[in-house]
N, C-alpha and C positions, 0 to 999 in steps of 0.2 A: 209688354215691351217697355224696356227702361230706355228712359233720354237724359243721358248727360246731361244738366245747367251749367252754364257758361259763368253763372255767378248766382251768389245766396242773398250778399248784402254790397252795399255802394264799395265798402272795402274790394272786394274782390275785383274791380272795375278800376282802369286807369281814372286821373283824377278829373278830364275833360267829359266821363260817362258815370252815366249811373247804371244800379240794375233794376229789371221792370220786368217782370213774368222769369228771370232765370237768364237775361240777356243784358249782355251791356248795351246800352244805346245812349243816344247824347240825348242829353237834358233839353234841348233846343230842336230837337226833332218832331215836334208839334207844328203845324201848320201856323206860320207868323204866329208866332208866341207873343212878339212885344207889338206887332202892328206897323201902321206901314213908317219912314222913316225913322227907326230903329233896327238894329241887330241885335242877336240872342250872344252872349258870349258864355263857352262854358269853364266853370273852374271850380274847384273843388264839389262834383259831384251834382252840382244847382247850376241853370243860367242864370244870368242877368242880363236885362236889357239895358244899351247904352243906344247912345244919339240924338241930336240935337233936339228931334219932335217928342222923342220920350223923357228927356228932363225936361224940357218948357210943360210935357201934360202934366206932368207929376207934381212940378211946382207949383201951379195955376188950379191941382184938383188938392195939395197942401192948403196953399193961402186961403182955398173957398171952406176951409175949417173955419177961416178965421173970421170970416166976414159976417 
């Protein structure tokens, strides 16, 4: 039995999804991807987490490079 894929590579996926087994699916469809005070945004094919506790962590697990 043959199954059509829905997609091959992220090209074939608008720019909000990627693909992952033959499916477009959004990049942020992981279970809290960025943790709690932050959301997943998606765009070109990746998320990214934004908001206000995921730049303060990030900045805070940056600087402790420095220290």
């Amino acid at each position: 039995m043959f199954t059509s894929l829905e997609c091959i590579s992220d090209n074939d996926c608008n720019d909000q999804m990627q693909c992952a087994g033959g499916s477009c699916i959004s990049p942020c469809s992981a279970l809290a991807p960025c943790g709690d005070g932050s959301s997943c945004q998606a765009t070109d094919h990746s998320g990214s987490c934004v908001g206000r506790k995921f730049l303060k962590r990030a900045l805070n697990n940056a600087l402790s490079l420095f220290a």
